[in-house]
TIDREN-769430 format. One line per 8 residues: number of its first residue (from 0); their letters; for each residue x, y, z of C-alpha. Coordinates in nm, 2 decimals, m for minus. Layout:
// TIDREN-769430
NUM = A = X:Y:Z | ...;
// end
This chain:
// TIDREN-769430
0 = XXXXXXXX = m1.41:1.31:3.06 | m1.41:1.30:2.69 | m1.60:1.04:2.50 | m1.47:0.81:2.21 | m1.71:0.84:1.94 | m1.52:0.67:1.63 | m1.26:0.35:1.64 | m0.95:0.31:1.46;
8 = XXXXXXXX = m0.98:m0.01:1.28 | m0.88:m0.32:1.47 | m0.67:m0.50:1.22 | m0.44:m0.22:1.08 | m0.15:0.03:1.25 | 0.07:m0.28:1.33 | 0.41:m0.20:1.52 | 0.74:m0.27:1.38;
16 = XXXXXXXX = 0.80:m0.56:1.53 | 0.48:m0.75:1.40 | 0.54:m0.62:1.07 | 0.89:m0.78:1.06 | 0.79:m1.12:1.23 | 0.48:m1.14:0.95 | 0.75:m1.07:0.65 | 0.97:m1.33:0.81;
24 = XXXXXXXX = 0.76:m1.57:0.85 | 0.62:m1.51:0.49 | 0.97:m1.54:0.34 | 1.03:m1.89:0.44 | 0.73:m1.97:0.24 | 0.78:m1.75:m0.09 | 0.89:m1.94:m0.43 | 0.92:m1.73:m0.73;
32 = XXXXXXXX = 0.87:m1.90:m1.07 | 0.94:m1.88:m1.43 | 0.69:m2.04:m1.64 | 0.61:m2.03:m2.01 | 0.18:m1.97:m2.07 | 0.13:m2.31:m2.27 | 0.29:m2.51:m1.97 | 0.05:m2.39:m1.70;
40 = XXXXXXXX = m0.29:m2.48:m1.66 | m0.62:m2.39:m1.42 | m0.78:m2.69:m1.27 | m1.06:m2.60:m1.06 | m0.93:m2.27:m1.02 | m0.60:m2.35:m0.90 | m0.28:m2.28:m1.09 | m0.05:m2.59:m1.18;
48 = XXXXXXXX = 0.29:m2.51:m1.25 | 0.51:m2.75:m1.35 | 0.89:m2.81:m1.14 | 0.78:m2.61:m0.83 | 0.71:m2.93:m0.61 | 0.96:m3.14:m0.45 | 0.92:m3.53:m0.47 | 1.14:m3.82:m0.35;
56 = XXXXXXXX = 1.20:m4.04:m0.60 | 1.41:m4.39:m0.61 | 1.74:m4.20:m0.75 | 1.69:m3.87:m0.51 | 1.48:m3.57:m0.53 | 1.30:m3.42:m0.86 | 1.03:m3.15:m0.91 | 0.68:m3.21:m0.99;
64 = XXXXXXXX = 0.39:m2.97:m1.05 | 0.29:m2.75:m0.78 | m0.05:m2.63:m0.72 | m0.14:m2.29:m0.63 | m0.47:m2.10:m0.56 | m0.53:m1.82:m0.75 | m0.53:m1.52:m0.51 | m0.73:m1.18:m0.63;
72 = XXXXXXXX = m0.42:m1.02:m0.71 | m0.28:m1.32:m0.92 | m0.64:m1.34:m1.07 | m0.64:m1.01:m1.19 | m0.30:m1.06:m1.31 | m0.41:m1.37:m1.50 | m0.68:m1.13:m1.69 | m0.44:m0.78:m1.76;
80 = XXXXXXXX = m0.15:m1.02:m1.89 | m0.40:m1.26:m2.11 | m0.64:m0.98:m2.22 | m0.96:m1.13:m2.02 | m1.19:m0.89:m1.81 | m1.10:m0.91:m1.44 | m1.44:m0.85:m1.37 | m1.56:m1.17:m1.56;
88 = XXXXXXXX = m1.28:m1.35:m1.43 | m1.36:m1.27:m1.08 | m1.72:m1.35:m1.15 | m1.66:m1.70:m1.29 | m1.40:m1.77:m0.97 | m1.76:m1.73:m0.76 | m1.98:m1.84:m0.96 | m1.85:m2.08:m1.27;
96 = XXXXXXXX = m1.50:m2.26:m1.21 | m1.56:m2.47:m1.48 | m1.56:m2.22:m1.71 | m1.32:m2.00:m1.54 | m1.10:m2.30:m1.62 | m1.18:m2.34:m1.97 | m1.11:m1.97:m2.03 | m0.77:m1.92:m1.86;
104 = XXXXXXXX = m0.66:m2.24:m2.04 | m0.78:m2.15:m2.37 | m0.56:m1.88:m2.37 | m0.26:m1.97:m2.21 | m0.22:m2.23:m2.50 | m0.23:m2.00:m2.77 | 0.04:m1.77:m2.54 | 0.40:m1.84:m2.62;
112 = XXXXXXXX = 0.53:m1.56:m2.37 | 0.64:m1.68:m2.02 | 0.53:m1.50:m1.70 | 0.66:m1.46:m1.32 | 0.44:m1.66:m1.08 | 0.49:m1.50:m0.71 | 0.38:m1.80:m0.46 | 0.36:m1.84:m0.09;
120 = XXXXXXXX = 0.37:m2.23:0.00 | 0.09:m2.36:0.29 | 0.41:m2.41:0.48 | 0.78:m2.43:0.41 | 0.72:m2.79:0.30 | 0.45:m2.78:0.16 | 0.34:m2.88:m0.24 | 0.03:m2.64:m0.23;
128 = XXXXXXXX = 0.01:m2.27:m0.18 | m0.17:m1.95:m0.31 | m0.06:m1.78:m0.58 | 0.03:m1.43:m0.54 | 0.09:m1.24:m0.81 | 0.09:m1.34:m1.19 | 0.38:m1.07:m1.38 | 0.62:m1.01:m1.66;
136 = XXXXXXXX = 0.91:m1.20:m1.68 | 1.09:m0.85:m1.62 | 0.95:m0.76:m1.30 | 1.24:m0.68:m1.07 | 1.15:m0.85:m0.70 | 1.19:m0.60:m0.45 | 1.10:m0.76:m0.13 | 0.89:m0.55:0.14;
144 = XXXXXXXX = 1.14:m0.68:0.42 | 1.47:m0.57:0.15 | 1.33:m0.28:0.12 | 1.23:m0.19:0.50 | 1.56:m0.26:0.58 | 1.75:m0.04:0.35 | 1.54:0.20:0.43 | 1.64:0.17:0.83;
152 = XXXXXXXX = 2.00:0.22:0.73 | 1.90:0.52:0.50 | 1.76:0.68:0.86 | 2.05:0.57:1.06 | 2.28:0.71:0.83 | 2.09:1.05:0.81 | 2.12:1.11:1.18 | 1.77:1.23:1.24;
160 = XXXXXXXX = 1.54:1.08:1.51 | 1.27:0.89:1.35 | 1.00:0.68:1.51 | 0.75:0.41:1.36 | 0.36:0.59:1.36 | 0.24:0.33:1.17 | 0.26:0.00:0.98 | 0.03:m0.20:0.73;
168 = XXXXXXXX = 0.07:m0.48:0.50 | m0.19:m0.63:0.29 | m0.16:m0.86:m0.04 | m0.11:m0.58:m0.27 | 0.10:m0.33:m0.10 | 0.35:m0.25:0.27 | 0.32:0.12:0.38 | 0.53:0.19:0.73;
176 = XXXXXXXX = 0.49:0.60:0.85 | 0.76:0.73:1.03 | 0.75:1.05:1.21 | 1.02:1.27:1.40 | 0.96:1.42:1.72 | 1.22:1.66:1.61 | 1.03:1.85:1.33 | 0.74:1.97:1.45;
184 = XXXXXXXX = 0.56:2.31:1.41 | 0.25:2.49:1.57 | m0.03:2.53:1.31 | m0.36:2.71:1.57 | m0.51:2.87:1.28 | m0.56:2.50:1.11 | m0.65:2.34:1.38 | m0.84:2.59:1.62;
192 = XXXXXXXX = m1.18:2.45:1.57 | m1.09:2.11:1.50 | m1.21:1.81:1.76 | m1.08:1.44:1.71 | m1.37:1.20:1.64 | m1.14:0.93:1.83 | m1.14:1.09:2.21 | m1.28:1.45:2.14;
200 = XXXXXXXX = m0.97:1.63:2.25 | m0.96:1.99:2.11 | m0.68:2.12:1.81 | m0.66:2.42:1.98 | m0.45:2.22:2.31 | m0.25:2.07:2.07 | m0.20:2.26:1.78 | 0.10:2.07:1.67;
208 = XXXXXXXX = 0.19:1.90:1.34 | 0.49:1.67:1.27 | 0.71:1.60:0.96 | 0.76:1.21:0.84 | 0.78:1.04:0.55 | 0.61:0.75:0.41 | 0.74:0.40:0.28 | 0.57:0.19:0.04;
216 = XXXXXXXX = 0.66:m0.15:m0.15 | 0.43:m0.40:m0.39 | 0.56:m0.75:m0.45 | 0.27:m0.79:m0.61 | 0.22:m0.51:m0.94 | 0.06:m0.26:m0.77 | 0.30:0.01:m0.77 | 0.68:0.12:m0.73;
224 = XXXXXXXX = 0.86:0.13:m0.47 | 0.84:0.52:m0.33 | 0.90:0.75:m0.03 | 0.68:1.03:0.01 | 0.66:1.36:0.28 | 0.43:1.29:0.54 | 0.26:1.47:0.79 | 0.13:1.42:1.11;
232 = XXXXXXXX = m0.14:1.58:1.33 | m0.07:1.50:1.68 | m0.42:1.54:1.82 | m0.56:1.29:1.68 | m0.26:1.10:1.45 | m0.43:1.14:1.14 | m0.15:1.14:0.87 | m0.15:1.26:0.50;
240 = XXXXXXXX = 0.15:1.29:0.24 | 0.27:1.57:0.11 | 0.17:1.61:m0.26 | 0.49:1.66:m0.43 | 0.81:1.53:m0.36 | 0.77:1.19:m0.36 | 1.10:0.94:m0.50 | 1.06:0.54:m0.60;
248 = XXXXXXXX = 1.17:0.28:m0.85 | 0.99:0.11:m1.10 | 0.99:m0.32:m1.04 | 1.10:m0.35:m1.38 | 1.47:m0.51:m1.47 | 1.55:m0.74:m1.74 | 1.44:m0.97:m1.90 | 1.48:m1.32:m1.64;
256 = XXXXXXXX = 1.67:m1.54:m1.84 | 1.66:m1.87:m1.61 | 1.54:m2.19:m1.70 | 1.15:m2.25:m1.64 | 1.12:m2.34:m1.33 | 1.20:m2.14:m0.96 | 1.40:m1.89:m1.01 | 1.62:m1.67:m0.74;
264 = XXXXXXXX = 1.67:m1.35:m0.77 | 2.04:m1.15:m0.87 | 2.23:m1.09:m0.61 | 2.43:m0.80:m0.76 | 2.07:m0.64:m0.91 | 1.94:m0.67:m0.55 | 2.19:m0.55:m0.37 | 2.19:m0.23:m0.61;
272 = XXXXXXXX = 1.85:m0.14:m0.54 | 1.88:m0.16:m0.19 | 2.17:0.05:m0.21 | 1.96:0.31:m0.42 | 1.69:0.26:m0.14 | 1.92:0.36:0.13 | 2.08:0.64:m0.02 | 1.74:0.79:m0.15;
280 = XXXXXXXX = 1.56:0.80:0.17 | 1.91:0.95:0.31 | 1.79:1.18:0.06 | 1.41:1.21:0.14 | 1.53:1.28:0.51 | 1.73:1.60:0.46 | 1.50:1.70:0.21 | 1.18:1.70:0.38;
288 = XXXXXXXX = 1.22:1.60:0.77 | 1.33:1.98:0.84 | 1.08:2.23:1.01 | 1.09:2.46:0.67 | 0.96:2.22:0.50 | 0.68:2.12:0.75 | 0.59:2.48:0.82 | 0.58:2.57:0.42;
296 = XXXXXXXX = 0.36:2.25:0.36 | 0.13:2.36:0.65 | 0.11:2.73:0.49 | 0.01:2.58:0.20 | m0.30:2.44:0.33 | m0.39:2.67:0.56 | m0.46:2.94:0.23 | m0.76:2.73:0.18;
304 = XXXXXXXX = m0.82:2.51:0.55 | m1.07:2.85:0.67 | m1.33:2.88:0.43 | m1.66:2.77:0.59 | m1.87:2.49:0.45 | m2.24:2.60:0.46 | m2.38:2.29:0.30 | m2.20:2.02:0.44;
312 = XXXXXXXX = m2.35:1.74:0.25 | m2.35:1.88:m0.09 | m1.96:2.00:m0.07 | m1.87:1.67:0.01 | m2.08:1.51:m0.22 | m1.90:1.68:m0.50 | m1.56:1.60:m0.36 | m1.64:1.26:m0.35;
320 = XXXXXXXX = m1.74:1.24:m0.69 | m1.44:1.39:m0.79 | m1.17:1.23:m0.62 | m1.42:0.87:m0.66 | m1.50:0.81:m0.34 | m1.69:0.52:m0.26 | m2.13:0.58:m0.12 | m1.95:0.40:0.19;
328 = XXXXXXXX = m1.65:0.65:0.25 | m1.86:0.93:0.14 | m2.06:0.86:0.44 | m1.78:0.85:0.62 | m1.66:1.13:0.60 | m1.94:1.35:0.65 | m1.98:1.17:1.00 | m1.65:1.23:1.07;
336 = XXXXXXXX = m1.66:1.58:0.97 | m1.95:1.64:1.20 | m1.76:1.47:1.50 | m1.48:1.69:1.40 | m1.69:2.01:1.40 | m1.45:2.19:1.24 | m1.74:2.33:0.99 | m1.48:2.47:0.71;
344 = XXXXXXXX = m1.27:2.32:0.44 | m0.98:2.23:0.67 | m1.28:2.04:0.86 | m1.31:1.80:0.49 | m0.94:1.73:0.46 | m0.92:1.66:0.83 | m1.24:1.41:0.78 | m1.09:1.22:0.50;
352 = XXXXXXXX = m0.78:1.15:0.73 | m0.95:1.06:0.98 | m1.15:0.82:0.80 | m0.82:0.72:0.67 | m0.71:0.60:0.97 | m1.03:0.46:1.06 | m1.11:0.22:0.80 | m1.00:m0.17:0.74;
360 = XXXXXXXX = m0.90:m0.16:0.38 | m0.51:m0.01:0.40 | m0.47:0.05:0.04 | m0.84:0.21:0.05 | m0.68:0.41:0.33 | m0.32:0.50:0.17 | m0.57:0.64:m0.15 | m0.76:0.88:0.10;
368 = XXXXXXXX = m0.42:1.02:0.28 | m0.27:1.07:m0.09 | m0.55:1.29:m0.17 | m0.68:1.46:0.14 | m0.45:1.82:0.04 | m0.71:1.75:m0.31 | m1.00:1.71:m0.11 | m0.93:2.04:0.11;
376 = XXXXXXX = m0.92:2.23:m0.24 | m1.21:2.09:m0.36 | m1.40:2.16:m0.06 | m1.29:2.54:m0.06 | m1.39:2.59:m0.41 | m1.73:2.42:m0.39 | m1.83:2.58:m0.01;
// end
């Protein structure tokens, strides 16, 4: 009987489903709004906007200021669009609102630029909410549940089989893996030595890899839109991307020219993105979810996957440092490369996947699959 030794993280690798009932249920609470800087203001750290609340009055209903907590995201927005350190920022949020007031308002009066406020009400009623983001006025709002389902048609019309691996969604950014059952190869000298940390089954009974792609969307700032190659190891579902190859676009369109106040998106410039959406992962499909592909991107890692790491802890000490890996993930992955016991430089990259999948922070996560082909370089040239 094999013996779990490491747990996936509890909260993360949501189905399809789930992810679709969350961006759902989100949606019926989302107000976008166009505000100018001098007519917004922090009071006790929560973002009044003016014409974003609904109020019955004696002749029918009008709009009154809305307030919304700032939100990390829309924090850190609030300091990269005004100029103030995030770090302070975030510091006087915990430890000063006063201040943290007096700051933001300071120099939102002297602005005379307007900025998108992203908002999710408490509930579809509701006069309070949390602010999400805090953009440009050009930001071009690509919703997460848009964009998922242009990117379904894109894989419906490209005739491929494609299932869900894996789904996450967290303030900043949605990533959803798919992976075909159809494009696999056999890759024994990768994974010959290699043991899951999850259940402890053995590379070297399944020596299989599969070709995917990855999807990822910010409503938020942090990031295009973009598909990217993905691979799969089936012994233990660690993923990582491919490192070239990936397609997006940028969230920036023109200038918003609405009134102040909430603002809908175009229907015309929405509905041409999501046609670019579907027609580029038609794209990313034929391009990448073939067996050539998979087997050349597995080639390409196996030139430097057998070189034998002597000093463990000192190897991946220096690809930490490199690739800025966090004390705590550094840790990580040398327990996870001794539960692996693969003891080479395939044994690194397969570590920081592993610890990928492992961990709570998604984004932390989708940074450590993006670099793990880096990481099995690194680890080759230092061993």
């Amino acid at each position: 009987m094999t013996q779990q030794t490491i747990a996936v993280a509890p909260n993360r690798h949501i189905g399809l489903n789930a992810l679709i009932a969350t961006l759902r249920e989100q949606h019926t609470r989302s107000v976008d709004v166009i505000a100018g800087a001098s007519t917004m203001r922090s009071d006790e750290g929560t973002l009044v906007i003016p014409r974003t609340a609904p109020v019955l009055t004696s002749t029918g209903v009008d709009l009154t200021a809305g307030q919304f907590r700032l939100s990390q995201v829309a924090l850190g927005g609030v300091g990269a669009k005004l100029d103030i350190p995030v770090p302070y920022l975030r510091r006087l949020a915990r430890e000063n609102v006063p201040l943290l007031d007096d700051n933001i308002n300071s120099w939102l009066e002297r602005d005379d630029r307007r900025f998108l406020v992203r908002c999710q009400r408490d509930t579809p009623d509701s006069n309070d909410g949390t602010a999400r983001a805090f953009l440009s006025d050009r930001y071009l709002r690509i919703d997460n549940l848009d964009v998922l389902m242009a990117a379904i048609k894109g894989i419906e019309k490209a005739r491929v089989g494609v299932q869900i691996a894996s789904c996450d969604l967290t303030d900043r950014r949605m990533y959803v893996r798919f992976v075909s059952p159809e494009v696999q190869v056999m890759a024994p000298e990768l994974l010959r030595h290699y043991r899951s940390p999850f259940d402890g089954r053995r590379g070297s009974d399944l020596p299989v890899i599969s070709g995917g792609f990855l999807l990822k969307n910010s409503e938020t700032g942090y990031g295009r839109y973009s598909l990217a190659p993905w691979l799969r190891i089936e012994v233990c579902t660690n993923g990582q991307t491919v490192e070239h190859g990936t397609v997006g676009r940028t969230h920036v369109g023109a200038r918003i020219t609405d009134q102040d106040g909430i603002v809908d998106p175009s229907a015309e410039t929405i509905r041409r993105a999501l046609a670019l959406i579907t027609a580029q992962t038609v794209d990313t499909i034929r391009a990448y979810l073939n067996v050539d592909f998979v087997a050349r991107a597995v080639s390409d890692l196996e030139r430097a996957a057998g070189v034998k790491v002597r000093r463990p802890e000192v190897t991946i000490k220096v690809v930490s440092q490199q690739l800025h890996y966090t004390q705590d993930q550094q840790d990580a992955i040398l327990a996870h490369f001794i539960a692996g016991s693969d003891l080479s430089a395939g044994g690194v990259m397969q570590a920081v996947t592993s610890v990928a999948r492992s961990i709570e922070d998604a984004d932390a996560a989708y940074r450590m699959e993006t670099t793990a082909s880096r990481a099995l370089r690194l680890a080759a040239a230092a061993a």
